[in-house]
C-alpha positions in Angstrom: 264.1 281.2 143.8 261.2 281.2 146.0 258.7 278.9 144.1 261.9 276.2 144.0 261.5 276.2 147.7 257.7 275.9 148.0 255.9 273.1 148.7 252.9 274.5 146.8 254.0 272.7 143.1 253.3 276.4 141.6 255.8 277.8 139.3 256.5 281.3 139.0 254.0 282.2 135.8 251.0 279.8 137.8 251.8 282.0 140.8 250.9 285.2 139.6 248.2 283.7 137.1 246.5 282.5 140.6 247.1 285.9 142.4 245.4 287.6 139.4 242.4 285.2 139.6 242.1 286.2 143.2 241.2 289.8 142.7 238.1 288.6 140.2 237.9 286.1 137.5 239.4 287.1 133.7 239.0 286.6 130.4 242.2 284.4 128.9 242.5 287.5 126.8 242.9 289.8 129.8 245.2 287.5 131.7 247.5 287.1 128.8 247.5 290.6 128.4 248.0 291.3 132.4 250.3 288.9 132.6 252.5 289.8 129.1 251.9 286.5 128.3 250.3 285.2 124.6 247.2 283.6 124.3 248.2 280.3 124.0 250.4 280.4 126.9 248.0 281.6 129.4 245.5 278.8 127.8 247.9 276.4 128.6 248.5 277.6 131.9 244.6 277.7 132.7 244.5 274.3 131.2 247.1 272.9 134.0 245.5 275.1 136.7 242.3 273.3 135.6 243.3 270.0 135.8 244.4 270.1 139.6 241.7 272.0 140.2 243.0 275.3 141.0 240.9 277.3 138.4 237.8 276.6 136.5 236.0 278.5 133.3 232.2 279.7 133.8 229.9 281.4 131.3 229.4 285.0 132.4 226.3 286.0 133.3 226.5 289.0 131.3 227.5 287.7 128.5 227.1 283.4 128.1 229.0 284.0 124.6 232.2 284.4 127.1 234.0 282.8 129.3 235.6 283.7 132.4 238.7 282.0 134.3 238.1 281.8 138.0 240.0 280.6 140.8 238.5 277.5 142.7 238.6 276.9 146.8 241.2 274.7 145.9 243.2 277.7 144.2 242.7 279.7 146.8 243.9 277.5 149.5 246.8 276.7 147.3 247.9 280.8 146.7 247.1 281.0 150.7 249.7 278.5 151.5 252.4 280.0 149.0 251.8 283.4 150.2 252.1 281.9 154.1 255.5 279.7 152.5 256.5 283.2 151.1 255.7 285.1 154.6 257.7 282.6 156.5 260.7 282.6 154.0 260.8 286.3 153.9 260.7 286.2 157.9 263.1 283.7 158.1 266.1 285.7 155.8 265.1 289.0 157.0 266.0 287.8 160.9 270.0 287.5 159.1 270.2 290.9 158.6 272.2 293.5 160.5 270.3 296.5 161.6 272.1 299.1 159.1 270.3 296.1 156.6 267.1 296.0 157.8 267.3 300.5 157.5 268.8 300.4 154.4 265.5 298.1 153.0 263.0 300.1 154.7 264.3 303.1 152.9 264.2 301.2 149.7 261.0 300.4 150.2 259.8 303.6 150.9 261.4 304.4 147.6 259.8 301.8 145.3 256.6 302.8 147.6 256.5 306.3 146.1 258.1 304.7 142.6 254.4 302.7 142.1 252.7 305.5 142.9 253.9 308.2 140.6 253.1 305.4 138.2 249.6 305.1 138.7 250.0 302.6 141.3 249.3 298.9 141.2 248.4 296.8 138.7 244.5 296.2 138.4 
């Protein structure tokens, strides 16, 4: 629902592709992996990421047999904005509810807090 109502043009699998590139760049094999995506679906993505210049592959210095994804400036301007959109958004809703609402959600949060870590926490 949220990336309908973005003005960034991302969809919901280039959202979290980009988010993933701005931790470090990746392998395609490890973002399809990360991701749950196949192969060929994440090259596709990267492809399309590429062309507007949100991503770009470089050799790895470690290795130049392999080849890294990696987010541009461009990227992460764009993953800036949709997190700012998302920020705002969230803001905007959350200012509807009541306050038994806004206790009940902090609970749940504190909840699904404890939830990730008891399983190993986030994703790397």
């Amino acid at each position: 629902m949220f990336f309908a109502r973005t003005t960034t043009g991302l969809s919901r699998t280039e959202g979290g592709l980009v988010a993933a590139l701005a931790s470090r760049p990746y392998r395609i094999t490890e973002l399809a992996s990360r991701e749950g995506l196949t192969q060929p679906a994440v090259t596709q993505l990267v492809n399309r990421l590429e062309q507007r210049g949100w991503v770009e592959r470089r050799t790895d210095a470690r290795d130049g047999r392999v080849v890294l994804v990696g987010l541009t400036d461009a990227g992460r301007d764009v993953l800036d904005r949709a997190r700012a959109e998302y920020r705002a958004l969230l803001h905007e809703e959350l200012a509807t509810l009541d306050d038994d609402e806004v206790a009940t959600l902090a609970e749940a949060v504190d909840i699904l807090d404890r939830l990730i870590e008891r399983m190993g926490g986030a994703r790397a």
